[in-house]
C-alpha positions in Angstrom: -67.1 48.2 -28.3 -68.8 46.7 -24.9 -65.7 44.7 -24.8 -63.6 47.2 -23.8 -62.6 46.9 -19.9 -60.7 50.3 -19.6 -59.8 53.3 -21.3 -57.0 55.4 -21.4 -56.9 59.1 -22.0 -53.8 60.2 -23.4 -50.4 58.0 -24.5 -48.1 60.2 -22.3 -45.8 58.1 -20.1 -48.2 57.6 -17.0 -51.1 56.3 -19.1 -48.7 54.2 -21.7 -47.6 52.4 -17.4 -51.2 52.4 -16.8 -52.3 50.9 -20.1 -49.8 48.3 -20.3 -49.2 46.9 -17.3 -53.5 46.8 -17.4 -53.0 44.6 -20.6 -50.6 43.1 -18.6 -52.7 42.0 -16.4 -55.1 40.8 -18.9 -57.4 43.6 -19.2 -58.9 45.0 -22.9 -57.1 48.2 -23.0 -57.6 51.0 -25.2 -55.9 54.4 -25.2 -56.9 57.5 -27.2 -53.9 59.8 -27.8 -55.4 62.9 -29.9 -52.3 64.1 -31.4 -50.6 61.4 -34.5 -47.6 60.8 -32.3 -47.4 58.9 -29.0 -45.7 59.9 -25.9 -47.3 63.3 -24.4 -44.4 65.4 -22.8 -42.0 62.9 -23.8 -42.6 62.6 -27.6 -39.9 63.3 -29.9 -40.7 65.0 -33.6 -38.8 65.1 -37.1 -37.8 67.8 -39.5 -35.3 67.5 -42.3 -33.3 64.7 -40.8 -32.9 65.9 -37.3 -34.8 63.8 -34.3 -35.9 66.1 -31.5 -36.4 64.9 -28.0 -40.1 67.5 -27.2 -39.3 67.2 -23.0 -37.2 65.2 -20.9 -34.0 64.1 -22.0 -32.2 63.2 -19.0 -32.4 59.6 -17.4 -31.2 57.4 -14.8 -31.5 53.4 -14.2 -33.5 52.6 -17.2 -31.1 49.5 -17.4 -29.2 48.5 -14.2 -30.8 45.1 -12.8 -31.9 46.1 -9.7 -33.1 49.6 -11.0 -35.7 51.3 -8.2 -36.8 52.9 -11.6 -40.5 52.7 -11.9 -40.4 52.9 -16.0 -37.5 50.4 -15.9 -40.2 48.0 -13.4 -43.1 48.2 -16.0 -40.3 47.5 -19.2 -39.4 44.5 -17.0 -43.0 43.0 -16.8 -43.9 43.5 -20.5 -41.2 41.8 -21.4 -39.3 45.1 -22.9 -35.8 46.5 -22.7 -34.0 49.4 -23.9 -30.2 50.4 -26.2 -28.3 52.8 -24.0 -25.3 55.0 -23.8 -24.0 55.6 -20.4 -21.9 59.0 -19.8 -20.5 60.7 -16.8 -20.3 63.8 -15.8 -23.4 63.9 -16.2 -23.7 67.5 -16.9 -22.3 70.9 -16.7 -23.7 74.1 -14.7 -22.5 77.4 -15.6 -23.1 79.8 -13.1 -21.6 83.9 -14.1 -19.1 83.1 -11.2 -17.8 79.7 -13.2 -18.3 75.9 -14.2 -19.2 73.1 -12.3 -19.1 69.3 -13.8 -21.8 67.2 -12.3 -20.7 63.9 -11.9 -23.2 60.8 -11.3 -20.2 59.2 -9.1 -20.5 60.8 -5.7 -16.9 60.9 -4.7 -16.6 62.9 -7.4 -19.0 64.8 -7.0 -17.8 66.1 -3.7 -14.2 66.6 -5.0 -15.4 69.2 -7.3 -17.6 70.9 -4.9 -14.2 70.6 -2.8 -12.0 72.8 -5.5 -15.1 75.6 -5.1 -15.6 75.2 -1.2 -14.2 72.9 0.6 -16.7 73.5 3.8 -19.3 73.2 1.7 -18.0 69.6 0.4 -18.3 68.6 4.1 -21.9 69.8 4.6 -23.0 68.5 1.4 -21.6 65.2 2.7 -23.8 65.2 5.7 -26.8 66.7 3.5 -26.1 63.7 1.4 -26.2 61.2 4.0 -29.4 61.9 5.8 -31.1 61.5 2.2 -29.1 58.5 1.2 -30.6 57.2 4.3 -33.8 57.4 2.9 -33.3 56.0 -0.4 -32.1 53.2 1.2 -35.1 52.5 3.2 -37.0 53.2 -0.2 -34.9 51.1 -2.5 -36.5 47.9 -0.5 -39.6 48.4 -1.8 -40.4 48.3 -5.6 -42.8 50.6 -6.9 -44.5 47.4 -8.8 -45.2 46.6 -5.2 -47.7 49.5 -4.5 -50.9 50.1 -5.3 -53.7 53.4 -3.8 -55.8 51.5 -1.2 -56.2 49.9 1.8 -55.1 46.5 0.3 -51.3 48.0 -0.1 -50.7 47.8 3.6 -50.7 43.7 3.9 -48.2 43.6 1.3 -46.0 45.7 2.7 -46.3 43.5 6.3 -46.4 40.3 4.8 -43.6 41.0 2.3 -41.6 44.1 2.8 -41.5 44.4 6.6 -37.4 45.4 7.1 -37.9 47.8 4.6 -40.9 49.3 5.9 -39.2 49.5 9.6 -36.7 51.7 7.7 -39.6 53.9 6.2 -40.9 54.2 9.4 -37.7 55.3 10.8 -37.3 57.9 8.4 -41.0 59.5 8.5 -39.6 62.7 9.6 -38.2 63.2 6.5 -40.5 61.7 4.0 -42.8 64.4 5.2 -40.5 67.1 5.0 -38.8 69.1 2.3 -35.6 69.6 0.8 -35.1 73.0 2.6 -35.6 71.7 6.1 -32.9 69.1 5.5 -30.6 72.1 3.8 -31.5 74.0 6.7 -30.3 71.3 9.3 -27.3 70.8 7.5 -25.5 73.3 5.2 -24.6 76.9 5.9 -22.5 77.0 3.0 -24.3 80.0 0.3 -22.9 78.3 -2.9 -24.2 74.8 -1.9 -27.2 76.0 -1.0 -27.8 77.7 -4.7 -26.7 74.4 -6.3 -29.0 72.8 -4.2 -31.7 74.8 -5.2 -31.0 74.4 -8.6 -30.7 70.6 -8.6 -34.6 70.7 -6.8 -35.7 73.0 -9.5 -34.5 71.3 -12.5 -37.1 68.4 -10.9 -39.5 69.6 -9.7 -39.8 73.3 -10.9 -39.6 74.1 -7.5 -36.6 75.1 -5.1 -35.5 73.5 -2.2 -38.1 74.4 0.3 -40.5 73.6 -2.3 -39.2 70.0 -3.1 -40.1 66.8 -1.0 -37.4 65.1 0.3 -38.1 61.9 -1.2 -37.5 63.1 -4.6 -34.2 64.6 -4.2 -33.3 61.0 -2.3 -34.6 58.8 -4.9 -32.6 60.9 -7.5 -29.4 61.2 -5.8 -29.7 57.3 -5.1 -30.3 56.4 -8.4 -27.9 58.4 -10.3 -25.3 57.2 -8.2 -25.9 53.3 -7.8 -27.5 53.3 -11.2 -25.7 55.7 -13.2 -27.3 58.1 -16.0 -27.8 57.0 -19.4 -28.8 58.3 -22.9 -31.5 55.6 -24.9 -30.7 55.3 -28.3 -33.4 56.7 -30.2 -34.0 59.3 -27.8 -37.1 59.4 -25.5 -39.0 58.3 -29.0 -37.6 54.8 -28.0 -39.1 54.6 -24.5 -42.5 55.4 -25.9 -42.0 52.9 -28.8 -41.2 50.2 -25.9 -43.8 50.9 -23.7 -46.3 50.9 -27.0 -45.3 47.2 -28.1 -45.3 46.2 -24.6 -49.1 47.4 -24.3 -49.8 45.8 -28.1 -47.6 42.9 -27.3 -50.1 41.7 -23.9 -53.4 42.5 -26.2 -53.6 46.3 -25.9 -54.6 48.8 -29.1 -53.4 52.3 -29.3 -55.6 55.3 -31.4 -53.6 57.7 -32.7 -55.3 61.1 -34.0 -57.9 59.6 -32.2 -59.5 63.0 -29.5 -61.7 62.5 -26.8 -64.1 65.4 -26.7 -66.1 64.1 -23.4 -66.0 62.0 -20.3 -69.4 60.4 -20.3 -71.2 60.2 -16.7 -74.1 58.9 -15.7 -76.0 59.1 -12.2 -77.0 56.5 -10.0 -81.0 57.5 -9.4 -80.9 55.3 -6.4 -77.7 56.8 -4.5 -77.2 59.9 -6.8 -73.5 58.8 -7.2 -72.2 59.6 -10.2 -70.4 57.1 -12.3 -68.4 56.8 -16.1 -69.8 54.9 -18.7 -67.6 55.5 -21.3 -65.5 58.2 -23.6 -67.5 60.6 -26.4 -65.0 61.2 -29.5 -64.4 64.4 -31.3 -65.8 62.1 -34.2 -68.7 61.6 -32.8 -68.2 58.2 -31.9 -68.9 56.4 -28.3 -66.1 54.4 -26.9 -67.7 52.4 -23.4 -66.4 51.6 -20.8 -66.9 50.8 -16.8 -63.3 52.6 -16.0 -62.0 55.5 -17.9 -58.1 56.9 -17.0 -57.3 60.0 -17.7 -53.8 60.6 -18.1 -54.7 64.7 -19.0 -54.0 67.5 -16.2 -56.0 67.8 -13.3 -57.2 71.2 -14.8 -57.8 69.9 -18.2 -59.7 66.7 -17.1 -62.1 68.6 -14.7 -62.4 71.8 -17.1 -62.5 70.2 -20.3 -63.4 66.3 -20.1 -65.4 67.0 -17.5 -68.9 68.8 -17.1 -69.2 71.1 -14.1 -71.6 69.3 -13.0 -70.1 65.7 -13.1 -68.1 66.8 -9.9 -68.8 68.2 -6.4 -68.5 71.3 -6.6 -65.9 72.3 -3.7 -63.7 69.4 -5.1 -63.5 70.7 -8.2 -62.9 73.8 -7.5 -60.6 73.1 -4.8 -58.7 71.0 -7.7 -58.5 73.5 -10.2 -57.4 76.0 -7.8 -54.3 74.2 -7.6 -51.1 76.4 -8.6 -49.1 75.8 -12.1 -45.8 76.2 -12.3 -45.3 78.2 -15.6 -44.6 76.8 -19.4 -41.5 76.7 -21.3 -39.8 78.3 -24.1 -38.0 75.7 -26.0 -35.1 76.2 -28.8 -34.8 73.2 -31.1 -32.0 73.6 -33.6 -30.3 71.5 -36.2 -26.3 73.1 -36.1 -23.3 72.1 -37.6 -21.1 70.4 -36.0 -17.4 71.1 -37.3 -14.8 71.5 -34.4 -17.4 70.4 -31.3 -15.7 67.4 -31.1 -15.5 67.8 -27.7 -18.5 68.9 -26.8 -20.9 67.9 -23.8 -24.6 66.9 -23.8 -26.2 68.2 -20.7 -25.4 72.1 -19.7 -27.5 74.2 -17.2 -27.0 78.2 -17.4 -27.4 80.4 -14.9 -27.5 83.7 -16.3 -27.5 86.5 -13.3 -26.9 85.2 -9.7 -28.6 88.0 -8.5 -31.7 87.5 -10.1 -34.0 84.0 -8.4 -33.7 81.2 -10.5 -37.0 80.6 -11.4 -37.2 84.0 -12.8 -38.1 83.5 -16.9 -34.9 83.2 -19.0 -32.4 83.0 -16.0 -32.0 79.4 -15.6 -31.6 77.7 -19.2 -31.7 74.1 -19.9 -29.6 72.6 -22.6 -29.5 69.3 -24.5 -27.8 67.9 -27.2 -27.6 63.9 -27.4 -26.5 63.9 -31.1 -23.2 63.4 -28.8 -24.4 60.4 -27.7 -26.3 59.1 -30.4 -25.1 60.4 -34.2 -28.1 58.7 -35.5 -30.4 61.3 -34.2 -29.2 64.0 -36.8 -27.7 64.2 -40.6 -23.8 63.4 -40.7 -21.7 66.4 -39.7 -24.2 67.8 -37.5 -25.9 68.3 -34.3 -29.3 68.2 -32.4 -29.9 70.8 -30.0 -32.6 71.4 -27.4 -32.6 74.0 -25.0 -35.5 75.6 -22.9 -36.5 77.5 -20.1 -39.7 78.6 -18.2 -41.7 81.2 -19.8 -45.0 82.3 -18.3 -48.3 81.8 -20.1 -49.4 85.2 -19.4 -49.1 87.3 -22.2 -49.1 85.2 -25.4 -51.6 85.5 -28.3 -51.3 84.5 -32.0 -51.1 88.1 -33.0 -49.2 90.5 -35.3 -46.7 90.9 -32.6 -46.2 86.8 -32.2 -43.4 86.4 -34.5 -41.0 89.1 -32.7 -42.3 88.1 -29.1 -40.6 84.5 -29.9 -37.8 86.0 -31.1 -37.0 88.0 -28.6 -38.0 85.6 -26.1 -35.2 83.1 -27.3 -32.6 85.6 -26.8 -32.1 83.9 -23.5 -31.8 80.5 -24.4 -29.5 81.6 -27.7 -27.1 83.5 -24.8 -27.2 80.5 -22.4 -26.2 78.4 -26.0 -23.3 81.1 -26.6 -21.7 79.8 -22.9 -21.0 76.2 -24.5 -20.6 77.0 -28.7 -19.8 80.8 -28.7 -20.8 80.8 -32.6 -23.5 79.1 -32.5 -25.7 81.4 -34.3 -23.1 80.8 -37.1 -23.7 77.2 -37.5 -27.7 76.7 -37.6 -29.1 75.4 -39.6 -32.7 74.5 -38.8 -34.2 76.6 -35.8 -37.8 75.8 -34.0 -39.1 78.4 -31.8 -41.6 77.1 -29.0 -43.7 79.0 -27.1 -46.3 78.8 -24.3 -48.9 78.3 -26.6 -46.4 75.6 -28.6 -46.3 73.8 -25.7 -50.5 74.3 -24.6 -51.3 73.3 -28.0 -49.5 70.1 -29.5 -49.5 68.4 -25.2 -52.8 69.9 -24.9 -52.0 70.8 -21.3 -53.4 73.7 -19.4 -51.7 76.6 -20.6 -48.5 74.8 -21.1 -47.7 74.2 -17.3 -44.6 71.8 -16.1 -47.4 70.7 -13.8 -48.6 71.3 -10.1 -46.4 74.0 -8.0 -47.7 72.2 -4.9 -44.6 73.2 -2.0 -43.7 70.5 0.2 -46.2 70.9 3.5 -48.0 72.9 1.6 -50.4 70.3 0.1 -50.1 67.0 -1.4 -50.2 66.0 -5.1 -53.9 64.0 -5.4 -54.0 60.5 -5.7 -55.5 58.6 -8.5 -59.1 58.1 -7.9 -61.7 61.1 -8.2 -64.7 61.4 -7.0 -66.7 59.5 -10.1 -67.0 56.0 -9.7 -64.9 54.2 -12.5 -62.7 57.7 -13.5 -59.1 57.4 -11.8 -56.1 59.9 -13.4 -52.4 59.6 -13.9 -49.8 61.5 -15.0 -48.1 64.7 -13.2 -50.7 66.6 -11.7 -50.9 63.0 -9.6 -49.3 61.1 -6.7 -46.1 61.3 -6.9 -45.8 64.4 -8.8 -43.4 65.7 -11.4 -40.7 63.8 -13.6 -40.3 60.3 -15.8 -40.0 57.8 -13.1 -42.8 59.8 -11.2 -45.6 59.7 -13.7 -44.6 56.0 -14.7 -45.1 55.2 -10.6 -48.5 57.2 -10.8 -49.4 54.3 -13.7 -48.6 51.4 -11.5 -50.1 52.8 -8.6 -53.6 53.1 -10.7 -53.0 50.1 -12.5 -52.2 47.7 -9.3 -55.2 49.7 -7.8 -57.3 48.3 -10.4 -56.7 44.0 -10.5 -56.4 42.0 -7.7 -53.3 41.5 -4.7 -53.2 37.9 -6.5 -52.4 39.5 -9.7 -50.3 41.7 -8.4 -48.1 39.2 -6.1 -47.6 36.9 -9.8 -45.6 39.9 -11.3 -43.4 40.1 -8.3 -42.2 36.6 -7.9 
């Protein structure tokens, strides 16, 4: 085991980019996932025939050639690809006022904003533009280009220096949010809630919240790159990114729990520094560089000894807000006269009510319409969910009826797109906060960091502990599938040389 160069805590999406591109790069790579299935937030699960997708469902770009998606990038390099279905709308939102299709296509796009408000379609035109701006200037520079020091910013001069003129041009609004640019340019009240509700079903956040470079890069990429459904589900992203990490060398433990973070002090400068992993086995796993691709919260509570950090930083880091955990609906449902039927819905339940409140805003997949494979012939997969506080949940004699009534919400929002659907399950799953805390092992189930645009910035990858770097969402750039995979190239590139770096870019 001294052979081992780096480890990796946790096979979620960020550590699987870590991992592999690390291997990659010709580094002895081990990752320890605790649970028996690989993929964190993003794992999908089994029962009686049906395939359920456990997080994100909704992609963009994990094809198209010139793809500014970060996952996409890392598939690229380790010599990876993935099956897809395209599909367009891309969604539905059901507000109580009425429907709105959600087309990846801009132009039409704006004509259905234009049926609802045809002032508002103007705004969001000029909304649009100022972030489209943006992308553009982004779209110049690949993520694989990036890494979290100093050594990023000849790169950038030497080989990216148009593109980084544009950046510069735009810094206004890479600093900003998504309100201030609302602000500047829509008056329009019903744009403004879909706007909020697009920057929410990112980030967990509304638009003030939201940086702006996150609502560019999506509406950029859905509309040059398109959206598309992976066959397989999100189960076959994780299987590609774990042959590309066993394909360049690398080994992933599965079942395998890291109990500890093991630091040491330097006597002479009193810095600390990792040595290596401690196993719920017992066993010692060493290692000069440890990544942990756990929550801030769970890395520095529960990885961590209290005294292993500063004391300011680490409570300063676990002081950081959460935005709350999910309910989640998984249902197998027949499927009999839904031929028709739609894979991506959002419900709004009461327009009067915020739409972060628990229960109001419902999200609602089911990509058996895409891809049959994923449940028994005649029938349906079905995954819907929406935020649910941790506060207030305990395995007690009360559990059973508190998920039931809790789903009401979600069974409702499922009523606005298959009116009988309690008539055709089934199979039904109930999820709860402590569902969600439990198999991800994440801090009481949290979507991650609620950190508001200007408000603070997501941490980067290093820590304070020489040798210990993190990825995942509670890191630079935040929240979301293409973000954690950029957090893994960002500490991966940080890691090996510019040399290294420059022969995966020719």
């Amino acid at each position: 085991m001294q052979d081992i160069d780096i480890l990796v805590i946790g096979s979620g999406i960020g550590g699987l980019c870590a991992a592999g591109l690390l291997a990659r790069y010709g580094k002895r790579v081990i990752v320890c996932e605790s649970h028996t299935i690989p993929g964190g937030a993003a794992h999908s699960f089994k029962r009686r025939g049906f395939e359920f997708d456990s997080g994100p469902s909704f992609y963009c770009g994990l094809t198209e050639s010139q793809s500014l998606n970060p996952l996409k990038q890392v598939l690229d390099v380790l010599g990876e690809s993935l099956q897809v279905i395209p599909y367009d709308p891309l969604g539905h939102y059901h507000f109580p006022e009425g429907t709105f299709a959600v087309y990846s296509n801009g132009e039409l796009y704006r004509q259905e904003l234009k049926k609802i408000t045809p002032q508002g379609a103007k705004e969001f035109e000029q909304f649009e533009q100022r972030l489209l701006g943006l992308y553009d200037a982004m779209k110049g520079i690949p993520t694989l280009a990036l890494r979290a020091d100093w050594q990023v910013i000849p790169i950038l001069l030497q080989r990216y220096l148009p593109s980084l003129g544009k950046m510069l041009f735009n810094l206004p609004i890479v600093q900003t949010s998504v309100g201030s640019v609302m602000d500047a340019t829509i008056k329009d009240p019903w744009v403004r809630r879909l706007i909020d509700l697009e920057c929410f079903l990112l980030s967990g956040l509304k638009a003030e919240g939201t940086i702006a470079p996150e609502v560019a890069f999506m509406l950029g990429e859905r509309c040059r790159a398109g959206v598309e459904y992976p066959l397989g589900g999100s189960k076959a992203i994780v299987d590609a990114l774990v042959r590309g990490l066993q394909r360049w060398g690398g080994e992933l433990r599965l079942g395998c729990h890291v109990e500890k973070i093991i630091v040491e002090t330097f006597h002479e400068t009193s810095l600390q520094r990792v040595v290596g992993v401690k196993l719920q086995s017992g066993e010692i796993l060493k290692a000069p560089i440890v990544i942990s691709n756990a929550t801030l919260w769970d890395t520095y509570n529960h990885l961590l000894h209290p005294k292993d950090l500063p004391a300011s930083y680490r409570q300063s880091a676990l002081d950081t807000p959460a935005v709350a955990s999910f309910m989640h609906l998984h249902l197998g449902i027949k499927a009999e006269g839904l031929e028709n039927l739609t894979g991506h819905h959002v419900v709004v339940h009461d327009s009067h009510q915020d739409i972060t409140v628990a229960g109001n805003t419902c999200m609602i997949s089911i990509p058996s319409v895409w891809d049959a494979s994923l449940a028994p012939a005649g029938h349906h997969v079905v995954h819907a969910y929406t935020l649910e506080p941790y506060e207030g949940w305990e395995r007690n004699d009360d559990y059973e009826n508190q998920k039931r009534e809790k789903a009401q919400s979600l069974y409702r929002a499922l009523e606005r797109i298959i009116p009988d659907i309690r008539e055709r399950v089934v199979l039904e799953l109930i999820g709860t906060p402590l569902t969600h805390a439990h198999y991800l092992r994440r801090y009481q189930g949290t979507y991650g960091p609620a950190i508001a645009a200007g408000k603070g910035m997501f941490p980067g990858t290093h820590t304070p502990i020489k040798g210990l770097y993190r990825v995942g969402d509670s890191t630079l750039p935040g929240i979301g599938v293409p973000a954690v995979a950029a957090s893994g190239i960002l500490c991966a590139n940080t890691l090996v040389s510019v040399s290294q770096m420059l022969e995966l870019l020719l």
